[in-house]
C-alpha positions as CSV (number, residue, x, y, z in Angstrom):
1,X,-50.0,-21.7,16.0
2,X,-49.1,-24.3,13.6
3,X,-45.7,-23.5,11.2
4,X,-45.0,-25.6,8.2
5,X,-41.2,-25.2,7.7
6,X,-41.0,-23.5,4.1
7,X,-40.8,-25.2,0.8
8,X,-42.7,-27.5,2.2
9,X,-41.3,-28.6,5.2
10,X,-42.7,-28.6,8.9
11,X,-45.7,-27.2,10.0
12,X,-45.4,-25.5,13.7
13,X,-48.7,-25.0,15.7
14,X,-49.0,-22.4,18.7
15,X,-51.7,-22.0,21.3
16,X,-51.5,-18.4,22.6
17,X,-53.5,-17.8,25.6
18,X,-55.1,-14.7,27.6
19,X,-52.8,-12.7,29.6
20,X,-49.8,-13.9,29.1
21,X,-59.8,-22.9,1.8
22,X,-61.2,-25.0,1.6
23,X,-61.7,-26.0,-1.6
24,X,-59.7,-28.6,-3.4
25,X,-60.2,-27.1,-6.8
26,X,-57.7,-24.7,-8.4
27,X,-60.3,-22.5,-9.6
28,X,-62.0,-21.5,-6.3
29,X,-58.7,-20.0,-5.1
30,X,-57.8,-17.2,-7.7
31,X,-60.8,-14.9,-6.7
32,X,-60.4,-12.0,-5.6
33,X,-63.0,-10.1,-2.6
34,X,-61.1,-6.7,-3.5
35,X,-57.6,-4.5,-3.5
36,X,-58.9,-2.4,-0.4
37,X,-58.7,-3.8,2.6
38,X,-61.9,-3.1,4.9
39,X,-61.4,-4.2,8.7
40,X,-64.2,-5.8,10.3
41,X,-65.1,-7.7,13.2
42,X,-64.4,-11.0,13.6
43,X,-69.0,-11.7,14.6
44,X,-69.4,-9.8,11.3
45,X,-67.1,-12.3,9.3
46,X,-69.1,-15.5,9.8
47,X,-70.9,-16.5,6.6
48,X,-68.9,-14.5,4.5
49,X,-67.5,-14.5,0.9
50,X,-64.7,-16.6,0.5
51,X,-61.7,-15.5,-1.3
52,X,-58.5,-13.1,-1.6
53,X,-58.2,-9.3,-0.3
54,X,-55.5,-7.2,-0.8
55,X,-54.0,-6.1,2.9
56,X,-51.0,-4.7,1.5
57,X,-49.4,-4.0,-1.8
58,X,-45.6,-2.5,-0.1
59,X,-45.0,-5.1,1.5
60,X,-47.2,-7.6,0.0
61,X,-49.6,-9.2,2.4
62,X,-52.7,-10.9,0.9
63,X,-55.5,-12.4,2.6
64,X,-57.6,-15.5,1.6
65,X,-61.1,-15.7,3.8
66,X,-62.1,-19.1,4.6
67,X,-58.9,-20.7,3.5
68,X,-59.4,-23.8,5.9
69,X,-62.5,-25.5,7.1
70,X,-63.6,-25.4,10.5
71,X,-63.0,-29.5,10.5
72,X,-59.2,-28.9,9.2
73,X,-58.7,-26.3,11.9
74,X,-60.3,-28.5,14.8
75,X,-58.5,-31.6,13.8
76,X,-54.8,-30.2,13.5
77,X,-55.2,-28.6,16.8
78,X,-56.2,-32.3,18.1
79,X,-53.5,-33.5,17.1
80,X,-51.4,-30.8,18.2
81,X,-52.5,-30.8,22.1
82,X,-50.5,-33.5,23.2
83,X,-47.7,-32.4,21.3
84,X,-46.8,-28.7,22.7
85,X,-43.7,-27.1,24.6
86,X,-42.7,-23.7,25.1
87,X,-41.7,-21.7,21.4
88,X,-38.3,-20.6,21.4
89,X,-36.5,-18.4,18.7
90,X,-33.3,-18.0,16.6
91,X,-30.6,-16.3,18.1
92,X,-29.3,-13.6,15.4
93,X,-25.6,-14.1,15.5
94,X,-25.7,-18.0,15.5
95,X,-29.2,-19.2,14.0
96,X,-29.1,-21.4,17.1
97,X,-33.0,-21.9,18.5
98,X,-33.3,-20.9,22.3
99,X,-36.1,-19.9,25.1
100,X,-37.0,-16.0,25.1
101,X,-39.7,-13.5,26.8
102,X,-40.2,-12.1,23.6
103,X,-42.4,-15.3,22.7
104,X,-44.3,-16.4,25.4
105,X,-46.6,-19.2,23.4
106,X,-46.2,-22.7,23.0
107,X,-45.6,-25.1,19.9
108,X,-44.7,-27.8,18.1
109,X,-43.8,-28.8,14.2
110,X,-45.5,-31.4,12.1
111,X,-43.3,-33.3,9.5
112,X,-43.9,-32.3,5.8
113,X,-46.4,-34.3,4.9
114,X,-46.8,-35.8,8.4
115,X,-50.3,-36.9,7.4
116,X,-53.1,-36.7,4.6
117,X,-54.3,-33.7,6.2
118,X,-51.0,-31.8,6.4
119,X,-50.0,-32.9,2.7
120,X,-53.4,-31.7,1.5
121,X,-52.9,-27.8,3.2
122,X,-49.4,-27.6,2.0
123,X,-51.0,-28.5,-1.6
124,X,-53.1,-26.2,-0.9
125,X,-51.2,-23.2,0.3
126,X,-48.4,-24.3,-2.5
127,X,-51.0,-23.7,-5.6
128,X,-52.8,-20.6,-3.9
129,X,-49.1,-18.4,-3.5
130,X,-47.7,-20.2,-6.6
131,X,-44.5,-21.5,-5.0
132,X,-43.4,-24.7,-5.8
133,X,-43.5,-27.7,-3.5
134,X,-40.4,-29.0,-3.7
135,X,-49.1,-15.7,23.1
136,X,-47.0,-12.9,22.6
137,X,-44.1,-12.8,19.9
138,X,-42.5,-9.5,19.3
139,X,-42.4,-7.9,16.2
140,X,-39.7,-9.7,14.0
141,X,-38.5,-10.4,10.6
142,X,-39.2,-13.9,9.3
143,X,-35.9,-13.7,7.6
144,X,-32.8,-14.4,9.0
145,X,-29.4,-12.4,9.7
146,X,-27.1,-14.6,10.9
147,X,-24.4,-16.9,9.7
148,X,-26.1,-19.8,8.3
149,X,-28.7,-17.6,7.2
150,X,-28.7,-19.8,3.9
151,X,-27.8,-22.9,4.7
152,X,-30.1,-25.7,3.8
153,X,-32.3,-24.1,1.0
154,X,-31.8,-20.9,1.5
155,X,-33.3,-17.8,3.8
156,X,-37.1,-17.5,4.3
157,X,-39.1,-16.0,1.0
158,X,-42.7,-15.8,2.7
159,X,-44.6,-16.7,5.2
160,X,-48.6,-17.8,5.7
161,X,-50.1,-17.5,8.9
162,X,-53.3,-19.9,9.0
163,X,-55.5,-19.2,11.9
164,X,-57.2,-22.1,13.4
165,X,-59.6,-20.5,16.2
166,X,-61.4,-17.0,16.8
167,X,-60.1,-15.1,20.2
168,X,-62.3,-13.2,22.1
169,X,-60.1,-10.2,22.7
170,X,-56.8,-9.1,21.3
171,X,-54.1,-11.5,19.6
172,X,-53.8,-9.7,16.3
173,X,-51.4,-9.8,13.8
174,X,-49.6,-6.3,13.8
175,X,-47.1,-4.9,10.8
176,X,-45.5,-2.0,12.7
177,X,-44.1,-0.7,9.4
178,X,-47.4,-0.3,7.6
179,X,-49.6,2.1,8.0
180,X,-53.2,1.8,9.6
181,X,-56.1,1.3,7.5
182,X,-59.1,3.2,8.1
183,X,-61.8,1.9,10.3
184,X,-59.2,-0.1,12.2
185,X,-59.4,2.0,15.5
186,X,-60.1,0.8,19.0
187,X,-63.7,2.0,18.8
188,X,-63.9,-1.2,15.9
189,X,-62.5,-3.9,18.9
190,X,-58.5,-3.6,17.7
191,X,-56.3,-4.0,21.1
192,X,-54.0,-1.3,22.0
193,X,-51.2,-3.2,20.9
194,X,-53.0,-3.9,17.1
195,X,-53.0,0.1,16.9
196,X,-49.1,-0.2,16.0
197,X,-49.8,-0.4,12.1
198,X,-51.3,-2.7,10.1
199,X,-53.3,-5.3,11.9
200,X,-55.6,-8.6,11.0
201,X,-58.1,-10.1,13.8
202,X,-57.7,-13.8,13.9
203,X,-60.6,-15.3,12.0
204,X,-61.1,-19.2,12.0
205,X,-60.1,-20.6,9.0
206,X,-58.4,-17.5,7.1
207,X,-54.5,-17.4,6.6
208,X,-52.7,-14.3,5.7
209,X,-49.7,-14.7,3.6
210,X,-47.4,-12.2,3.2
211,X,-43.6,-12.0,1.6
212,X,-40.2,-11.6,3.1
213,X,-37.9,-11.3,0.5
214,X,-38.9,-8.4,-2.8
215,X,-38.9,-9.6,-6.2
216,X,-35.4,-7.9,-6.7
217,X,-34.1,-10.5,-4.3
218,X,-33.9,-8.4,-1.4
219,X,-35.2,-8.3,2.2
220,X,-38.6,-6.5,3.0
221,X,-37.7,-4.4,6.4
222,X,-41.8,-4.0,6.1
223,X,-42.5,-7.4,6.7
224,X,-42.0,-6.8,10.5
225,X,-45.0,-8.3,11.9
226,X,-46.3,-9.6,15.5
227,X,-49.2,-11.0,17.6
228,X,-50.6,-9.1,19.9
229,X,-51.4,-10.4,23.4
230,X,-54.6,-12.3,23.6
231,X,-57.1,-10.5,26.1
232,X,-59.7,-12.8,26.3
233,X,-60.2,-16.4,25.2
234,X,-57.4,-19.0,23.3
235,X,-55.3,-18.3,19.7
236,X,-54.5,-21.3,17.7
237,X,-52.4,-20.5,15.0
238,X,-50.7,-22.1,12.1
239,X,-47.5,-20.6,10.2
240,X,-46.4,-22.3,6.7
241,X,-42.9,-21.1,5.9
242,X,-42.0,-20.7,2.4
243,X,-38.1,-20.8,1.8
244,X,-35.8,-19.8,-0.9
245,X,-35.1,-23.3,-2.3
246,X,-36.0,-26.8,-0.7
247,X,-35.2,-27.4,2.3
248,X,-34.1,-30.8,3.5
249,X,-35.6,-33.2,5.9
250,X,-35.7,-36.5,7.2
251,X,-32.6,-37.4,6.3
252,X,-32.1,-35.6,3.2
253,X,-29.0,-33.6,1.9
254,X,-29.3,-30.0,2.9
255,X,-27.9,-27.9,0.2
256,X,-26.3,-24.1,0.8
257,X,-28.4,-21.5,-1.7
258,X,-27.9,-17.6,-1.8
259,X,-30.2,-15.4,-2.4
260,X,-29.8,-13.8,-6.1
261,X,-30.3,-9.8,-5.9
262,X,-30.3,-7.7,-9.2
263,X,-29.5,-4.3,-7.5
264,X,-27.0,-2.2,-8.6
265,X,-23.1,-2.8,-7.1
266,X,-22.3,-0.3,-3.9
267,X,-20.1,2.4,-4.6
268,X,-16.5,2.0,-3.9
269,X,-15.0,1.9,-0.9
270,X,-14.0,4.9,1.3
271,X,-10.4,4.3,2.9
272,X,-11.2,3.5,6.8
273,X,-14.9,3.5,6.1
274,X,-15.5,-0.5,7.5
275,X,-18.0,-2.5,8.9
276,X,-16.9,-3.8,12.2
277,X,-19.3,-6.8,12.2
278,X,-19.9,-9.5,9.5
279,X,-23.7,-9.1,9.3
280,X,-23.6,-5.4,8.9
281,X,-24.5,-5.7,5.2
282,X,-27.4,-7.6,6.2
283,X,-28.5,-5.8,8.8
284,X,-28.6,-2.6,7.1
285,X,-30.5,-4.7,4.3
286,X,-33.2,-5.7,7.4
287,X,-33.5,-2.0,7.7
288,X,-31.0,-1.5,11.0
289,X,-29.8,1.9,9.4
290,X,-32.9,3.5,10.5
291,X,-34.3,1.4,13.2
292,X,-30.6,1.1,15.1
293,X,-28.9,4.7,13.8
294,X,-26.7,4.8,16.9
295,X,-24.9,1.8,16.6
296,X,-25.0,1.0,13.0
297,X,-24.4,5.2,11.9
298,X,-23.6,6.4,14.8
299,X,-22.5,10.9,14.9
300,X,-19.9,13.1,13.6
301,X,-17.2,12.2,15.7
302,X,-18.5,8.9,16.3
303,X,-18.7,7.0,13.8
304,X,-21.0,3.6,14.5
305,X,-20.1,0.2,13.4
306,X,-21.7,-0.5,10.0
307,X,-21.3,3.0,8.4
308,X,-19.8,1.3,5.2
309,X,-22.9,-0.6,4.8
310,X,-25.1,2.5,5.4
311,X,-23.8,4.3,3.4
312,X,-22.6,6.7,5.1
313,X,-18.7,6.8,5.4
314,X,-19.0,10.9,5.3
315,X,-19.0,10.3,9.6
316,X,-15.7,8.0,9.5
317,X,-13.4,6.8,9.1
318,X,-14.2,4.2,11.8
319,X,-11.3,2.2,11.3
């Protein structure tokens, strides 16, 4: 899978095995192929319409069919062959990148710009989601949580997913949090896993681009997404990340920017209703109140440890 590193950064490629838009013109990328989205499969999808589908309107995920040629996908996984190690992720508490069986794929990033092929997608992707250029993974938010969360420009806004091979069998990409379409059922070729919510069978050449942060500012707890195990054949896979601000590289001056939310202020404080942890605003915001109700809420009686950030200081105090 190849990742560009947002506002323009670093693209990261992944290879994700079993078991374990074209067009340079502005004008061929604003039309749209419909606001339903219709699964098919992927034998079905050859020789078809290029252009943009609706997936998802809450959160917003949009796809593009036929987004790269077939000679853009061969040639950046070419270059990427000789290039891969194992993918790792952030840790939550310190942002700090490590090895984990949650992600079992391998990677590696291209430098923004690397080449005239990697400048001409990130043109590319840059005009088609109007943001300005300046093998197995769990399901995850593309955002982050921890303490340098928005350090050098800022937490992740959106995310495009550019796949650069078909697979045989499997290696979806799922959104738990959204509900199924119909005619995405089992009997249609979706793996067990894709039947979690929401799913998209890798196409070659399509990207999916979908957004992490809501236009109040806000994380999107439905933007949890992951890929699905590949049953049969190989997944190449390309991720663009799309930042809050520019991010620096190559020996450029990274710059702190916060995110800007226009929600209204919390209500005041309860005496001895706290959050015991730092990052229990922003894990309530990720959507831990519901997803982790034990520790964050917690019982009558027993108060968890991020009841002032769920609202919910009727169970303390905690302090």
């Amino acid at each position: 899978m190849l990742i560009l590193n947002i506002s323009f950064n670093i693209i990261f490629l992944i290879i994700c095995l079993a078991g374990s838009i074209c067009a340079e013109d502005d004008h061929e990328l604003v039309g749209w192929l419909g606001e339903t989205y219709r699964p098919e499969n992927s034998s079905s999808q050859k020789g078809r319409q290029r252009g943009m589908v609706v997936l998802s309107w809450d959160p917003r995920i949009f796809l593009f069919k036929g987004f790269l040629t077939d000679e853009e996908c061969d040639e950046m996984i070419k270059e990427a062959q000789p290039r891969l190690t194992r993918s790792g992720v952030s840790d939550s508490i310190t942002g700090q990148g490590k090895l984990s069986d949650i992600r079992t794929s391998s990677g590696m990033f291209f430098g923004r710009g690397e080449n005239e092929l990697i400048s001409r997608i990130e043109d590319r992707i840059g005009r088609w989601s109007m943001t300005n250029k300046s093998q197995r993974y769990d399901p995850h938010h593309d955002y982050f949580s921890h303490d340098h969360a928005d350090d050098n420009g800022g937490n992740r806004l959106a995310t495009g997913l550019m796949y650069l091979s078909d697979v045989d069998e499997g290696g979806e990409t799922v959104f738990p949090k959204v509900p199924i379409p119909a005619g995405q059922t089992k009997e249609a070729g979706y793996s067990e896993c894709a039947m979690k919510g929401l799913a998209y069978k890798p196409v070659k050449g399509d990207i999916v681009f979908f957004w992490s942060i809501r236009s109040d500012g806000t994380f999107d707890p439905k933007s949890l997404h992951g890929s699905c195990p590949v049953i049969r054949g190989q997944k190449w896979s390309a991720t663009k990340w799309i930042h809050v601000a520019h991010v620096a590289y190559d020996g450029e001056r990274a710059v702190t920017v916060h995110r800007v939310m226009y929600v209204p202020p919390p209500p005041p404080a309860v005496p001895g209703c706290i959050n015991k942890h730092k990052l229990c605003d922003h894990w309530a915001e990720s959507g831990e109140c519901s997803d982790n109700p034990t520790f964050m809420i917690g019982s009558a009686g027993h108060p968890g440890d991020c009841i002032k950030a769920c609202n919910r200081c009727d169970l303390g105090p905690n302090e």
